[in-house]
C-alpha positions in Angstrom: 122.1 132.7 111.0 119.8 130.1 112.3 117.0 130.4 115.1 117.1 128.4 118.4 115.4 128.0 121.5 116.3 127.4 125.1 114.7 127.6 128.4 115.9 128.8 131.3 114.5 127.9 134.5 113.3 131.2 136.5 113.5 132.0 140.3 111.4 135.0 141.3 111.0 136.3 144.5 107.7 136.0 146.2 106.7 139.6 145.1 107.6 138.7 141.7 106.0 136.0 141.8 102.4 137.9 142.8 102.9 139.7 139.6 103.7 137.4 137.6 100.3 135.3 138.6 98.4 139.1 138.3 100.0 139.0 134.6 99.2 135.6 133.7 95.6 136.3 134.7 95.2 139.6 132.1 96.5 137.7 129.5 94.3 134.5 129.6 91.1 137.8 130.4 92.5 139.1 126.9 92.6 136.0 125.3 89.1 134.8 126.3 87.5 138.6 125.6 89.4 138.5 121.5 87.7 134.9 121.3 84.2 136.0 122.7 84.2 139.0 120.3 84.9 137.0 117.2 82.4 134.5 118.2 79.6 137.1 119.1 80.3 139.2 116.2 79.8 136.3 113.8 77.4 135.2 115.3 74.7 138.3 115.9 75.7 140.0 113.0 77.5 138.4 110.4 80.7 140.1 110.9 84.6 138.4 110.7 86.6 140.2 112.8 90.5 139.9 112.3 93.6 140.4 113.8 94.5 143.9 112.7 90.9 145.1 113.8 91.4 143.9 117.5 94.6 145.5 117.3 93.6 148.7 116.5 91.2 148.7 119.8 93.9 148.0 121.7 94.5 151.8 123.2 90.8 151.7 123.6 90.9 148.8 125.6 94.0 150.2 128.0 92.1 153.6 128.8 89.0 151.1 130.0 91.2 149.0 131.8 94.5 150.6 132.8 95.6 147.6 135.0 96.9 146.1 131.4 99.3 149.4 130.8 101.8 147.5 132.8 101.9 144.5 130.4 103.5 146.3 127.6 101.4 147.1 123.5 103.8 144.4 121.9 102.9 141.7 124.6 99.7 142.3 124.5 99.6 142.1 120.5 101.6 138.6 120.9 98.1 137.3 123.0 95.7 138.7 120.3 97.8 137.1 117.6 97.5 133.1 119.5 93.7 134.1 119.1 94.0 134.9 115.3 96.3 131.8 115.0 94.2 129.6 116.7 91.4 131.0 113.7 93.3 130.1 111.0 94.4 126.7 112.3 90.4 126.1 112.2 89.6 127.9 109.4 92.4 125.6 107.5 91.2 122.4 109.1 94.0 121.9 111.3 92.4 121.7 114.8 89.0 122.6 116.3 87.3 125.5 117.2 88.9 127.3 119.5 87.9 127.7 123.0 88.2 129.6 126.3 91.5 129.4 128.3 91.1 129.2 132.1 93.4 131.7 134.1 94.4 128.5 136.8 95.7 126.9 133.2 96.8 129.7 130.7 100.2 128.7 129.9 101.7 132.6 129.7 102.6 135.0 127.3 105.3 136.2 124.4 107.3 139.5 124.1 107.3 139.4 119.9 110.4 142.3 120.3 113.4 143.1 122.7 111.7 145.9 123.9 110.2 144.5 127.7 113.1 142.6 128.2 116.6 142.0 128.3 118.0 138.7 129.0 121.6 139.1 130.8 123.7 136.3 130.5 126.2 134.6 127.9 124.4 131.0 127.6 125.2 130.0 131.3 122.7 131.1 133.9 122.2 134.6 134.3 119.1 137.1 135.0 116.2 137.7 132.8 115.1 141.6 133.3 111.3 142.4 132.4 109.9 145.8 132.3 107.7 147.2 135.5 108.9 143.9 137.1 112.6 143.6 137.5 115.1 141.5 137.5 115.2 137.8 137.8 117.1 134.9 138.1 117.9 132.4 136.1 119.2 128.9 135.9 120.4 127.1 132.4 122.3 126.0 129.6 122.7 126.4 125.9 125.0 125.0 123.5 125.2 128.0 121.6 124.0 131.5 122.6 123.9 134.4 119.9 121.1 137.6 119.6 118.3 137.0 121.8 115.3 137.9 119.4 111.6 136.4 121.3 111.0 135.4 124.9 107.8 133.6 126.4 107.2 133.5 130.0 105.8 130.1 130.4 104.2 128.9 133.6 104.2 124.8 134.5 103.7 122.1 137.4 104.5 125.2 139.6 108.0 126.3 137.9 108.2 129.7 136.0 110.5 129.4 132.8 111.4 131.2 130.3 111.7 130.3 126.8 114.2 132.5 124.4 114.6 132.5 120.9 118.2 132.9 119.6 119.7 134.2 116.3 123.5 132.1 116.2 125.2 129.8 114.3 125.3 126.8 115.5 128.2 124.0 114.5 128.4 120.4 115.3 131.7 118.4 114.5 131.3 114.9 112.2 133.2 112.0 110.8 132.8 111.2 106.8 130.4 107.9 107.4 127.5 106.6 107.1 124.8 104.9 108.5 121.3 103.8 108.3 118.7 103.4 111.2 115.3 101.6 112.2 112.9 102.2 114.6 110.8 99.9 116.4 109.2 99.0 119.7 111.3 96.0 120.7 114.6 97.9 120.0 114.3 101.6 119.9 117.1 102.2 117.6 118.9 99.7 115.0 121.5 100.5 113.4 123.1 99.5 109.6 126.4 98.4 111.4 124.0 96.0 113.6 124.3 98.1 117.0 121.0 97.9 118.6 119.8 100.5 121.0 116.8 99.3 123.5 114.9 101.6 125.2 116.0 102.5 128.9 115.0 100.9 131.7 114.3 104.1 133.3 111.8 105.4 130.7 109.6 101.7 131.3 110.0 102.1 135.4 108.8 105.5 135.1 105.3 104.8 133.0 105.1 102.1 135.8 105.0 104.8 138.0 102.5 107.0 136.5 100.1 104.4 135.7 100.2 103.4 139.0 99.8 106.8 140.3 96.9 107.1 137.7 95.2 103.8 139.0 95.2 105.9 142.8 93.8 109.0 141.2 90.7 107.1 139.4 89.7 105.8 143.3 89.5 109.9 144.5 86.7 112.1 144.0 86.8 113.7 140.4 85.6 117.4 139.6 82.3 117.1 137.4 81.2 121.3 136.7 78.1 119.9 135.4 77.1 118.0 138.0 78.6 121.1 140.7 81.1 118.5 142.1 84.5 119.4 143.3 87.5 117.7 143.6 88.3 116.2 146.8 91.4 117.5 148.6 93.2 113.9 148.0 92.5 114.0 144.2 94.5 117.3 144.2 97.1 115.9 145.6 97.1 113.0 143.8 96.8 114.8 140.4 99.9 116.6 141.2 102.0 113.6 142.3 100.7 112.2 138.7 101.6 115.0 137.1 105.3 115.5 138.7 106.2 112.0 137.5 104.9 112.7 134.2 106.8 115.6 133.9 110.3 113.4 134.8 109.4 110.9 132.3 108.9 113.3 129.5 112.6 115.0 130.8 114.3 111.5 131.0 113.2 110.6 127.4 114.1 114.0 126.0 117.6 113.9 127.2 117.7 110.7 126.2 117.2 111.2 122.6 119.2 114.2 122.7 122.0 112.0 123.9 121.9 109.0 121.7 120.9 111.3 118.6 124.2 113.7 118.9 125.9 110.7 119.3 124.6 108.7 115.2 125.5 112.7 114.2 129.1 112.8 115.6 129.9 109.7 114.0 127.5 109.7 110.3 127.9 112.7 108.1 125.3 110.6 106.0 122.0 109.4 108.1 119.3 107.6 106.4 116.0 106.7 107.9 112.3 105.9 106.7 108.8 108.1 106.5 106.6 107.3 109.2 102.9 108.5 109.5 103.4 108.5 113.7 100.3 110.0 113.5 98.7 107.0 111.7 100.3 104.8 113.2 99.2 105.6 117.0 95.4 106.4 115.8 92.8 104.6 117.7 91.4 101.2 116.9 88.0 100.5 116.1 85.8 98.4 117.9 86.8 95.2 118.3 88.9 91.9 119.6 92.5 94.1 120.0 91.7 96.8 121.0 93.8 96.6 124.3 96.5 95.0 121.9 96.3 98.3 120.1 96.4 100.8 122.9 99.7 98.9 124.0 101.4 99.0 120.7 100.4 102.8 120.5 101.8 103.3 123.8 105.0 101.7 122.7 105.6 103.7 119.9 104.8 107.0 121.6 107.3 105.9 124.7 110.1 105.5 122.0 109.3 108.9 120.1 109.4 108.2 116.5 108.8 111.7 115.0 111.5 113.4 117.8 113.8 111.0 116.5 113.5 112.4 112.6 113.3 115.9 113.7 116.6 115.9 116.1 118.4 114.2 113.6 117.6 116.0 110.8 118.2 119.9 112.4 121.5 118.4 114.1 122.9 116.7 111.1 122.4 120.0 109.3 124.1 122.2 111.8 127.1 119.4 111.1 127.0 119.9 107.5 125.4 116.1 107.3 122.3 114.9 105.3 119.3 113.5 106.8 117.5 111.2 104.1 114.3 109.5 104.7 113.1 106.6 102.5 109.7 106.2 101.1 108.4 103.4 103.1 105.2 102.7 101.6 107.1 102.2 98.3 110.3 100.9 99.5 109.4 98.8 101.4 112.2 98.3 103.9 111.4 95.5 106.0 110.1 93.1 103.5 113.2 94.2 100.8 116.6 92.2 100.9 119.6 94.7 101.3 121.8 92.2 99.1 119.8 91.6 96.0 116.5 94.1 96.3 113.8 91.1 96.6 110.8 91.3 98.9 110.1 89.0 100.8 106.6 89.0 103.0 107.1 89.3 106.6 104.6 89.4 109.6 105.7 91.2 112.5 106.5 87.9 114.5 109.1 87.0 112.1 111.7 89.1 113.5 115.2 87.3 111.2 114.8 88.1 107.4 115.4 85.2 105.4 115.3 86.0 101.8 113.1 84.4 98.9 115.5 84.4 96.6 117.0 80.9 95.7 119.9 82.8 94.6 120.6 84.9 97.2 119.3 83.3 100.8 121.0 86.5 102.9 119.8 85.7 106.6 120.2 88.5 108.8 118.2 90.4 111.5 115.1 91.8 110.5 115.8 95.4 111.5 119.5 95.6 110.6 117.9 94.7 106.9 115.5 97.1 106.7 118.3 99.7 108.2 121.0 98.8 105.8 118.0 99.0 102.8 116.9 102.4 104.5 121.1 103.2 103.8 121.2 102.0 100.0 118.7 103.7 99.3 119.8 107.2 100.5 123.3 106.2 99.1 122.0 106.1 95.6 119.7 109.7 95.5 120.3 112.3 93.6 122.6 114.6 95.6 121.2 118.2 94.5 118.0 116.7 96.6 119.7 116.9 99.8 118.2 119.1 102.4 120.3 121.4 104.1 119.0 123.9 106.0 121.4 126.8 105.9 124.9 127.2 103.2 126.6 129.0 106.6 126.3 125.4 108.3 127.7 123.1 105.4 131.4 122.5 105.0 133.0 124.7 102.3 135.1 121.5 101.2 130.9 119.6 100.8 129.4 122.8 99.1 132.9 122.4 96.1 132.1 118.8 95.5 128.4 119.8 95.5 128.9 122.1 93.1 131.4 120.2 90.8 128.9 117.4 90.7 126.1 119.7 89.6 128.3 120.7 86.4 129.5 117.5 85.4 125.9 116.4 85.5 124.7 119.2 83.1 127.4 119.1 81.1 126.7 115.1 80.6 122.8 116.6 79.8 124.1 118.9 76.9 126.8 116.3 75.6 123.6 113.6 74.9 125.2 111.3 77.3 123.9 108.9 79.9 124.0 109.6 83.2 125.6 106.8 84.9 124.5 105.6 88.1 126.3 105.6 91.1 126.8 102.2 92.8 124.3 101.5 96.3 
């Protein structure tokens, strides 16, 4: 059994919709009076309040303020839980400190247990019943439904949703081949085979739109708390119309990659592609001549979604029984390596054929269909018992017996004194 999430798209009725706001509103008070506690207690006195301690003042807290009765103990546990991980993300040196949440901006909260809720459908629409609210409806889709186990009322651009947690088992068909990929900014997608897959012209006309819907929003009069300015009717407007577009690009690119990433699954039981530090990649530049240059390649790489790409292929080639490899790029060295006889060659990014070194070999091809079909060698010739599936119930019983017979016959060739022979890339 493997855990999923979907999110269906809620329509309450006006009355719900009142106390949905009125709920939103306690949680973000709840979240901002666990924060000022830990902060004033360390603070005055010394004292590190944690999780289990707020927890404990919970029925306290209800008799003082009965208006939160209605929320429920377990969602209101959920809220003091964000605070305590939003402690230990700082304490580990994984974000900042945390701060207050305003109630206009508080996303909205999580029922940890099916106890508040009960969500009434079979994958396909459906209503989404809360405790000391009612029933509501709900709109969407999901590819495989099983045991609803969590369910977060989230709250954005205007829309409720709700997110849901599933226990199933999911299953994705395949075809025994293989393929490697490369990602880059002039073609999102490359492939071994030498298909190329640019990025759509709908994703580039969209961050047309919003930076020109930005460039409108700059000329309107900004909030500024410390200097007690507020915004200007026209910038609200504005900063919704910015926002709504926004919104559709991020949509538009998500299905995208859902799209073409199902599609390299259906077809590639074996997918190999290369460690990328997006992270690194898209930091900053310091001051200098290209720094504009910079903050367009970073842009770039962010439209096309590098890490989104790794992450959908990998959980879907698992649910398929397929292996999602990624190469060692700092080591490898993909783009610079010949896929024909493993020389590197240096490269700089406006040399976009590979033309190799050797005197021997002289393989011309396509910069990124090398560096794919070196990404593919590589992950051809790995050890197989290094493969990362995520769950026996989702591999083939048919991969799991050669799996298996592999593993003996390489200890058996470990006791016997032997060599292990390679496998051919």
């Amino acid at each position: 059994m493997l855990t999923r999430r979907t999110t269906f798209r809620l329509y309450p009725t006006p009355a719900q919709e009142r106390q949905l706001f009125e709920w939103r509103r306690l949680h973000a008070y709840l979240y901002n009076a666990a924060l000022a506690e830990r902060r004033d207690m360390y603070k005055r006195w010394g004292i590190s309040v944690d999780y289990f301690a707020q927890q404990n003042c919970l029925p306290a807290f209800k008799k003082q303020w009965p208006e939160f009765k209605a929320l429920g103990s377990h969602a209101l546990q959920a809220t003091l839980k964000r605070v305590d991980m939003a402690f230990q993300g700082f304490f580990k040196e994984l974000r900042g400190h945390p701060r207050f949440k305003s109630f206009r901006h508080y996303s909205g909260w999580t029922y940890p247990c099916k106890q508040s809720w009960k969500a009434q459908t079979d994958g396909k629409h459906g209503h989404l019943k809360l405790t000391n609210l009612g029933t509501i409806r709900m709109r969407g889709q999901v590819r495989t439904w099983g045991e609803p186990t969590t369910c977060t009322i989230v709250y954005r651009q205007g829309k409720w949703y709700a997110s849901i947690t599933v226990k199933c088992v999911p299953v994705r068909s395949t075809q025994p081949g293989a393929v490697g990929i490369d990602l880059g900014c002039k073609e999102a997608i490359t492939l071994s085979t030498g298909e190329q897959i640019p990025k759509p012209e709908f994703i580039a006309a969209g961050e047309r739109l919003v930076k020109r819907l930005s460039k409108a929003l700059r000329r309107k009069r900004s909030p500024n708390r410390k200097a007690g300015i507020k915004p200007s009717k026209r910038w609200i407007a504005a900063q919704r119309r910015k926002s709504k577009a926004q919104q559709k690009v991020t949509r538009q690119r998500h299905d995208w990659l859902h799209q073409i990433t199902s599609k390299i699954v259906s077809s590639n039981s074996l997918i190999a592609g290369e460690q990328l530090n997006v992270s690194g990649m898209t930091r900053k530049s310091k001051r200098g001549r290209r720094k504009k240059q910079k903050a367009g390649l970073n842009r770039s790489i962010l439209s096309v979604g590098f890490a989104t790409i790794g992450s959908l292929l990998a959980y879907k080639s698992a649910e398929a029984g397929g292996f999602y490899l990624e190469s060692p790029t700092r080591t490898l060295k993909p783009t610079q390596r010949c896929a024909k006889c493993w020389e590197l060659t240096p490269k700089t990014l406006s040399d976009r054929v590979h033309q190799c070194s050797n005197p021997k070999c002289g393989h011309i091809e396509d910069r990124d269909v090398n560096a794919a079909q070196v990404n593919l060698i590589w992950a051809r010739g790995q050890e197989l018992t290094s493969l990362d599936a995520e769950s026996p119930s989702s591999t083939d019983c048919g991969s799991m017996r050669q799996l298996g017979a592999k593993k003996r016959a390489k200890s058996q060739t470990k006791q016997d004194g032997n060599p292990v022979p390679l496998r051919a890339g």
